[in-house]
C-alpha positions, 0 to 999 in steps of 0.5 A: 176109645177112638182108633186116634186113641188107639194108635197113639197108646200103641205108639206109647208102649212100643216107644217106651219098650225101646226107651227100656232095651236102650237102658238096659244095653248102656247098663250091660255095656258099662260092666262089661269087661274092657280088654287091653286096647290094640296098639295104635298103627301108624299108616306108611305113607310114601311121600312124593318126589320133587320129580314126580310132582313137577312131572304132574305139574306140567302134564295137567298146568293147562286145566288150573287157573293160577299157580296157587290152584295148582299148588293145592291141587297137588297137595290133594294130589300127593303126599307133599314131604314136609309141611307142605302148603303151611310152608310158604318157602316149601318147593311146590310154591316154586314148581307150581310158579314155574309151570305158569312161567313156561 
């Protein structure tokens, strides 16, 4: 038997113990016993003021191209109230225009 031979025999049996242990823990794992699940928390988010946005708005308007940019920035930025972006008439559309406007 060459050392190739060898070495890919070896390669053969400790790849097939592992294929087994992996058998065995998904076997182990479908008995064990499942526990009531935890209840589902609800993150708190504070969502950002008209004030605060516009605040932002005005300091940083001079580094972003166009209101569009700025709009989503502060949507990355903030947690918008509302549906935000998705809303075409939600105020962050008319504050970001105001800020390029001034």
């Amino acid at each position: 038997m060459s050392v190739k031979q060898e070495h890919r025999y070896q390669r053969m049996v400790i790849e097939s113990g592992r294929l087994r242990d992996d058998r065995v823990r998904e076997l182990e794992a479908l008995h064990w016993p499942r526990g009531p699940r935890p209840e589902r928390q609800e993150i708190k988010t504070q969502a950002a003021s008209r004030q605060q946005v516009r605040r932002w708005m005005r300091s940083v308007a001079e580094e972003y191209d166009n209101a569009t940019v700025l709009a989503e920035a502060a949507n990355i930025v903030f947690q918008l109230p509302g549906r935000g972006l998705d809303d075409e008439t939600h105020w962050v559309w008319d504050e970001a225009m105001v800020c390029f406007d001034e």
